[in-house]
C-alpha positions as a Python dict, from the first residue, in 0.01 Angstrom:
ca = {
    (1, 'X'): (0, 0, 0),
    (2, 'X'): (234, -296, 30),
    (3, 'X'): (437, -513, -194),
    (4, 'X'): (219, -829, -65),
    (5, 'X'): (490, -1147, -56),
    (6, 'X'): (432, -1516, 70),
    (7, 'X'): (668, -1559, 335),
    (8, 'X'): (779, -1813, 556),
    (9, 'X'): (690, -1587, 876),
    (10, 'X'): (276, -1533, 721),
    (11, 'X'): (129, -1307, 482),
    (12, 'X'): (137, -948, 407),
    (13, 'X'): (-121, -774, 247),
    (14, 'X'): (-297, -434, 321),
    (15, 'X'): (-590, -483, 62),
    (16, 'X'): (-786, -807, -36),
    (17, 'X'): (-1058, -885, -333),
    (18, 'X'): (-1305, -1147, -303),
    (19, 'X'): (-1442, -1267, -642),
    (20, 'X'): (-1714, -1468, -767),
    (21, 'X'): (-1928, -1450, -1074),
    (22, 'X'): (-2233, -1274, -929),
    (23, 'X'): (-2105, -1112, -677),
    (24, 'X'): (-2420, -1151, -500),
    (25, 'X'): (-2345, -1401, -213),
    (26, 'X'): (-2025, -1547, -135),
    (27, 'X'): (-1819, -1260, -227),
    (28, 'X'): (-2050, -986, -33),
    (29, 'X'): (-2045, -1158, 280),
    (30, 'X'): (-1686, -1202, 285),
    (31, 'X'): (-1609, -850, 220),
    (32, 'X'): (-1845, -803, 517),
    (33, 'X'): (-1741, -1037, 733),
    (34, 'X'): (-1330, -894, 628),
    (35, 'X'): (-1423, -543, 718),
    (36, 'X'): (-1490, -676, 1071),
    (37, 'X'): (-1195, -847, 1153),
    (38, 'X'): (-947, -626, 986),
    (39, 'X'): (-1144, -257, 1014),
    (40, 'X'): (-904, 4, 915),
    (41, 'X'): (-601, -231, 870),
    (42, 'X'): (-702, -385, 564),
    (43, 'X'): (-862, -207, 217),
    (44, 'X'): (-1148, -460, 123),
    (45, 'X'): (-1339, -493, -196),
    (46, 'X'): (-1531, -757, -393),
    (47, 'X'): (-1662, -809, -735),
    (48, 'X'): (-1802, -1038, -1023),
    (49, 'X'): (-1791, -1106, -1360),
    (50, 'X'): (-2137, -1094, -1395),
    (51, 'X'): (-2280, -868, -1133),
    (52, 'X'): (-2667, -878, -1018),
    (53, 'X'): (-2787, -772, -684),
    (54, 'X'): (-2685, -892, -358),
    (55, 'X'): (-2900, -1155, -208),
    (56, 'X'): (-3145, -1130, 44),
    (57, 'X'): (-3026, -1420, 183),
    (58, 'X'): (-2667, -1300, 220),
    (59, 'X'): (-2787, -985, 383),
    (60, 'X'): (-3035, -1171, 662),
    (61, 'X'): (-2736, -1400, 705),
    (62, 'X'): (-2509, -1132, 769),
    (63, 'X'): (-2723, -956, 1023),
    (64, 'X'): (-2742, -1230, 1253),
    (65, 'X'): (-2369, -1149, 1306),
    (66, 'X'): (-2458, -805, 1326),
    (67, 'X'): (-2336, -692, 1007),
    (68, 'X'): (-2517, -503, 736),
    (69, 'X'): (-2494, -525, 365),
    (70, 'X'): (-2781, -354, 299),
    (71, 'X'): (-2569, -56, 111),
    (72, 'X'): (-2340, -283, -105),
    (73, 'X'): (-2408, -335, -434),
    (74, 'X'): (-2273, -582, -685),
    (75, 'X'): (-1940, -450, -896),
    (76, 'X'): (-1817, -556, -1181),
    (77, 'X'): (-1426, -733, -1151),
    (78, 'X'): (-1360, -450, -1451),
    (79, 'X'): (-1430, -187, -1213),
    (80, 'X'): (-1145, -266, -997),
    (81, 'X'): (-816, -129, -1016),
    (82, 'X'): (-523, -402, -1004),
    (83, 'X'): (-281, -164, -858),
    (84, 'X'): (-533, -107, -541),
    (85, 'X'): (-530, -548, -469),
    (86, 'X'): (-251, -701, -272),
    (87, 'X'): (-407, -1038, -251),
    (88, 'X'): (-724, -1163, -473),
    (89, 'X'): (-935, -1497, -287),
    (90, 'X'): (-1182, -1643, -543),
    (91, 'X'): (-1491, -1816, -384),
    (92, 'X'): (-1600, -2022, -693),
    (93, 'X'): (-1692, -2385, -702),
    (94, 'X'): (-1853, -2544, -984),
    (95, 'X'): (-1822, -2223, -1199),
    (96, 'X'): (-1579, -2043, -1406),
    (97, 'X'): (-1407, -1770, -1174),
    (98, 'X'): (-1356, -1386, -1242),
    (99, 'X'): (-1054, -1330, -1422),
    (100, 'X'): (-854, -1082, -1264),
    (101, 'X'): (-531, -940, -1465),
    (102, 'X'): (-311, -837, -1141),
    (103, 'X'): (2, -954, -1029),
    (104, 'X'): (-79, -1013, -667),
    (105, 'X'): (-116, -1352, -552),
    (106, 'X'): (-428, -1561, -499),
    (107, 'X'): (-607, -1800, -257),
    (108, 'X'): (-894, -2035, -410),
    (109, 'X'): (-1120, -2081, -126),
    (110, 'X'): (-1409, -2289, -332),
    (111, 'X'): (-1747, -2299, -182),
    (112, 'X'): (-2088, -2396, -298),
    (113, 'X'): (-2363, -2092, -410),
    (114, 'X'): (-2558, -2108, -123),
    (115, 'X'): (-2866, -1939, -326),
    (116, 'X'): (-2892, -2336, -451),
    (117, 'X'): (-3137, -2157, -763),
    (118, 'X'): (-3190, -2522, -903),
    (119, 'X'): (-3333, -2633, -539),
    (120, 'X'): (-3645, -2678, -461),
    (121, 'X'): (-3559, -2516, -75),
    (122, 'X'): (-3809, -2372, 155),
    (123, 'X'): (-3696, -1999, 261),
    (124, 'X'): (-3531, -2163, 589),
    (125, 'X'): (-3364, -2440, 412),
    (126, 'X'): (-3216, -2139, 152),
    (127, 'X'): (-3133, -1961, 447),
    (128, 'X'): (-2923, -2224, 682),
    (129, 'X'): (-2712, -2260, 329),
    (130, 'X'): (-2627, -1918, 381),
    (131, 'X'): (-2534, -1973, 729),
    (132, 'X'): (-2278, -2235, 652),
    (133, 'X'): (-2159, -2072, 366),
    (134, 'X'): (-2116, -1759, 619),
    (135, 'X'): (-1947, -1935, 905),
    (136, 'X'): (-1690, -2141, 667),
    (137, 'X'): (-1606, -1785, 549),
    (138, 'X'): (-1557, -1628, 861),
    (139, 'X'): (-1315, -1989, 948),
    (140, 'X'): (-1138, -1905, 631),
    (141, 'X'): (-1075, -1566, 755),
    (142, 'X'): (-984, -1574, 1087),
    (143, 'X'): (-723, -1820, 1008),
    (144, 'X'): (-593, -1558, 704),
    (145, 'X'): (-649, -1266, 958),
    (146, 'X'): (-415, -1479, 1238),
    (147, 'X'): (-105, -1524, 919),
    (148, 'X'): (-103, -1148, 823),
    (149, 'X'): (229, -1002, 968),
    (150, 'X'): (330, -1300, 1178),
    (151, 'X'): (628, -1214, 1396),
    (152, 'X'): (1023, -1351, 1284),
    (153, 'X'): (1016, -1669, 1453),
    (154, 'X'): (1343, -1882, 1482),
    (155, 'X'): (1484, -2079, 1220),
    (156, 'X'): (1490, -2434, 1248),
    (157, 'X'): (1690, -2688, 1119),
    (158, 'X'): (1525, -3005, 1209),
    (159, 'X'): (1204, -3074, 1348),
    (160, 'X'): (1097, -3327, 1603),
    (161, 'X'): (768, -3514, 1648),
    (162, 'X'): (658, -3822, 1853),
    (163, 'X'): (326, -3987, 1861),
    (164, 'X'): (196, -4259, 2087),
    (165, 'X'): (152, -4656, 1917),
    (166, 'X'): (21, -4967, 2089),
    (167, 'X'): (200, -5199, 1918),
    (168, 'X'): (593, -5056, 1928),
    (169, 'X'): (740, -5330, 1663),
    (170, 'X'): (436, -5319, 1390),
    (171, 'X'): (475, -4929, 1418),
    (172, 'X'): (846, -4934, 1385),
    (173, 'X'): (833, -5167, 1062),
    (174, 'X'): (553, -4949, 910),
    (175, 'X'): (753, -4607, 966),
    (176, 'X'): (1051, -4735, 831),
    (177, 'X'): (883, -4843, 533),
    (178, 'X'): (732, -4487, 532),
    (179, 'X'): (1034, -4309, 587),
    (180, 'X'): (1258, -4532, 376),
    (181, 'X'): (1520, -4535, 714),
    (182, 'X'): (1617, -4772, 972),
    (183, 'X'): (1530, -4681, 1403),
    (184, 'X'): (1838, -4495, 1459),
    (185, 'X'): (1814, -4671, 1801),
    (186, 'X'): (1514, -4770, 2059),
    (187, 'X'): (1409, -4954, 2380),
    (188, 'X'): (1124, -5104, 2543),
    (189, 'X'): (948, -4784, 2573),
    (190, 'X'): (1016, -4588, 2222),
    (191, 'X'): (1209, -4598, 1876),
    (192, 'X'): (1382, -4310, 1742),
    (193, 'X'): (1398, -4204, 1365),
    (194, 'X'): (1653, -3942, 1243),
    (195, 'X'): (1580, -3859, 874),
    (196, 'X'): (1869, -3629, 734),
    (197, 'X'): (1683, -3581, 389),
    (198, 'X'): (1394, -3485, 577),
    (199, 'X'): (1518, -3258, 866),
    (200, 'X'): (1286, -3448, 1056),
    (201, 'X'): (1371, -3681, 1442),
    (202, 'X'): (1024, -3930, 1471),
    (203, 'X'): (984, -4092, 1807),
    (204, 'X'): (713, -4386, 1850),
    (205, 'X'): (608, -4396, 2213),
    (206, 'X'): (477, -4692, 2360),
    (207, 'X'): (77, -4602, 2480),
    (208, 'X'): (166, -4750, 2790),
    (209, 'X'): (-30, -4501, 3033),
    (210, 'X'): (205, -4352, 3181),
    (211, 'X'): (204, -3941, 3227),
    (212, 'X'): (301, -3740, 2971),
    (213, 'X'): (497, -3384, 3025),
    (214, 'X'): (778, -3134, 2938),
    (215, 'X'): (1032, -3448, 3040),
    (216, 'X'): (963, -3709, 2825),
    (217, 'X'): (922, -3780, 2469),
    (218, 'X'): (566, -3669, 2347),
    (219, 'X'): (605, -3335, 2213),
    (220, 'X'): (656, -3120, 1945),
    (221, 'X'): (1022, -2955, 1889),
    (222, 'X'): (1238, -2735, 1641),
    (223, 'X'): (1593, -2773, 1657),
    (224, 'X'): (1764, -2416, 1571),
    (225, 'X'): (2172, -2521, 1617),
    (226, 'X'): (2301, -2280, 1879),
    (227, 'X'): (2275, -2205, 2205),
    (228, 'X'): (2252, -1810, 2088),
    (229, 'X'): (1934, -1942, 1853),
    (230, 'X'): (1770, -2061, 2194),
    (231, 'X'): (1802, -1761, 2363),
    (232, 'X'): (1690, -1557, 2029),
    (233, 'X'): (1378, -1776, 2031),
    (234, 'X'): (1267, -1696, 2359),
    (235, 'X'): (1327, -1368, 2305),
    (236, 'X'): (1142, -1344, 1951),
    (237, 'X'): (835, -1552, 2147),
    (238, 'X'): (831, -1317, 2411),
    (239, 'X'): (797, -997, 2205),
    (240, 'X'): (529, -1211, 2001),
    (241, 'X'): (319, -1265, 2343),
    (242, 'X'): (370, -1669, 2313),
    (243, 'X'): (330, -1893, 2586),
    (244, 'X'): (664, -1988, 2770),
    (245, 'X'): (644, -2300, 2977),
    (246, 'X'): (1003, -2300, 3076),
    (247, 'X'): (1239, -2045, 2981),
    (248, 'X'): (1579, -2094, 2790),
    (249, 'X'): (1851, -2312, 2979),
    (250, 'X'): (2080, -2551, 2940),
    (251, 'X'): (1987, -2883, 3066),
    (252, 'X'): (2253, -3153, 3121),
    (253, 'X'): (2077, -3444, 3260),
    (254, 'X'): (1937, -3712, 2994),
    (255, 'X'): (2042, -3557, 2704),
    (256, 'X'): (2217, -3227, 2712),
    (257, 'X'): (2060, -2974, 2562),
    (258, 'X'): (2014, -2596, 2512),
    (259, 'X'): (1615, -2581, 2554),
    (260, 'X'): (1307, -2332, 2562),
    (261, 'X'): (933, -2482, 2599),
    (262, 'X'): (647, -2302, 2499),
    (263, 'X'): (324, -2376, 2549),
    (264, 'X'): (58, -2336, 2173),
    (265, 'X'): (-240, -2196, 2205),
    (266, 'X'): (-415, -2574, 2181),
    (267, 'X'): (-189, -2602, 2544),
    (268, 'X'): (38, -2820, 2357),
    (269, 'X'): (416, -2830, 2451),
    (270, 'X'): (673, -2735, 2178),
    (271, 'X'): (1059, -2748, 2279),
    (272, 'X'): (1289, -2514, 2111),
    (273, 'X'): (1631, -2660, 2122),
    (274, 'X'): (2001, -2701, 2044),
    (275, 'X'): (2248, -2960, 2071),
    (276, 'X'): (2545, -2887, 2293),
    (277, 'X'): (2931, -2838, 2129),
    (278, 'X'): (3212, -3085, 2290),
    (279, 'X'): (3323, -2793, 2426),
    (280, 'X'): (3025, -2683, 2583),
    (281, 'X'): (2930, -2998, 2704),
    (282, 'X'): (3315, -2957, 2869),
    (283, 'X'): (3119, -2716, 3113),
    (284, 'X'): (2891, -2904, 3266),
    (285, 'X'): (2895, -2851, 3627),
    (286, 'X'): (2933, -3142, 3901),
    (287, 'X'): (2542, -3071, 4050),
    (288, 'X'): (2445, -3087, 3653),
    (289, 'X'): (2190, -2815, 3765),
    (290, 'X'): (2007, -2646, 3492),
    (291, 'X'): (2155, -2344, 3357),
    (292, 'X'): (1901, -2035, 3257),
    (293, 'X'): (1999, -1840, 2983),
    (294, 'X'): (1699, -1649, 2934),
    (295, 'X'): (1703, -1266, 3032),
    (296, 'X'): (1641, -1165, 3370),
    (297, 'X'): (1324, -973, 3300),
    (298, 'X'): (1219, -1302, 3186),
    (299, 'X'): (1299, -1537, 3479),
    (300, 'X'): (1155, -1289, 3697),
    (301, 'X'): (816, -1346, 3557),
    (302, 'X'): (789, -1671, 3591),
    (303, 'X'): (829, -1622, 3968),
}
């Protein structure tokens, strides 16, 4: 079993308890719905302070997935040894949660009882709850299942971020109020905040329809300080299975810069980048051509 640890790079766990006071609904189908997306990975378990039976509902719910909880039963939280729990999710909303005397952290993911007892629901009605209480599980969990062991990623030390306005001057007097500093400079098309306190460069574009792509302002980017960061990144994104758009170079026209785009998996462009040194910037050569730094294996496939 692992020590389980919040890190920057995700989560690592390699056994999970859902609690909630019955342990009847909420808690039952996420240890169901768990056991499907991690199988063997992941040691799952759930339990209650004050066990009953696991609903019908929960179990007609589940099948529609294809999953069966016809053999669980409800557990008592007592029943469950700390030592075997790397991470504990409670489900609870308007009532007391389990308590749970472990040492591994916790995630409060509240939702409604879908059972609704004080209802007056028709059997379908009863049933849909169950459905949305299922699916905003199964949301919950993919997104948990996507943060376990996340790959070393690069380590940035500023982060960049533009966003499209109508009205350039009313956006640039509302985001320096906001970010309590002056444009660091603009033009007709965009202003530019640096915020040193923040680690943060904020460009307002102008929404003047023009096209937006890897060359201009609109997009996403990390700064990580070296040229030998860049060329770390693509290498960490490659062994991860990310997107790359363009591999790592150095440009030189506009404004020099060490650079690797990736594409997310939304298809949104994300720059990786450093600032050149005076004495790399010495280097430019007279076509100003880009420069490709990335590995060979690596320019090869993009051709």
């Amino acid at each position: 079993m692992s020590n389980p640890e919040q890190h920057s790079r995700g989560l690592r766990f390699d056994s999970i308890l859902f609690l909630c006071v019955a342990n009847s609904a909420r808690s039952q189908m996420a240890e169901g719905l768990a056991r499907q997306l991690f199988g063997d990975a992941v040691r799952v378990q759930s339990a209650g302070s004050e066990p009953s039976r696991v609903n019908p509902f929960a179990i007609e719910a589940m099948a529609e997935l294809g999953i069966g909880l016809g053999t669980h039963t409800s557990k008592s939280v007592q029943s469950i040894d700390p030592d075997s729990v790397d991470l504990v999710v409670t489900l609870c909303a308007e009532e007391v949660c389990p308590v749970f005397l472990s040492r591994a952290p916790r995630m409060h993911w509240p939702l409604q009882d879908p059972d609704r007892k004080h209802e007056l629901l028709t059997d379908d009605q009863r049933l849909q709850h169950f459905r949305v209480a299922r699916d905003q599980l199964r949301a919950r969990l993919e997104v948990l299942a996507a943060l376990r062991d996340v790959p070393a990623g690069p380590d940035p030390q500023e982060f960049h971020a533009s966003i499209r306005v109508p009205d350039l001057a009313a956006a640039a007097r509302f985001y320096t109020w906001l970010i309590g500093v002056a444009p660091k400079e603009w033009t007709h098309r965009y202003v530019t905040f640096v915020s040193e306190a923040l680690r943060t460069n904020l460009v307002l574009l102008v929404a003047d329809g023009r096209e937006l792509h890897q060359d201009t302002l609109y997009h996403l980017g990390v700064d990580v300080g070296t040229k030998d960061a860049v060329v770390e990144a693509h290498r960490r994104a490659e062994a991860a299975g990310w997107a790359i758009h363009e591999p790592a170079r150095t440009t030189w026209r506009g404004t020099p810069l060490h650079e690797l785009w990736l594409t997310d998996p939304g298809g949104n462009l994300v720059e990786i980048y450093a600032r050149l040194t005076d004495a790399e910037l010495a280097e430019m050569p007279e076509d100003q051509e880009p420069v490709f730094l990335a590995a060979p294996r690596a320019r090869a496939a993009r051709r």
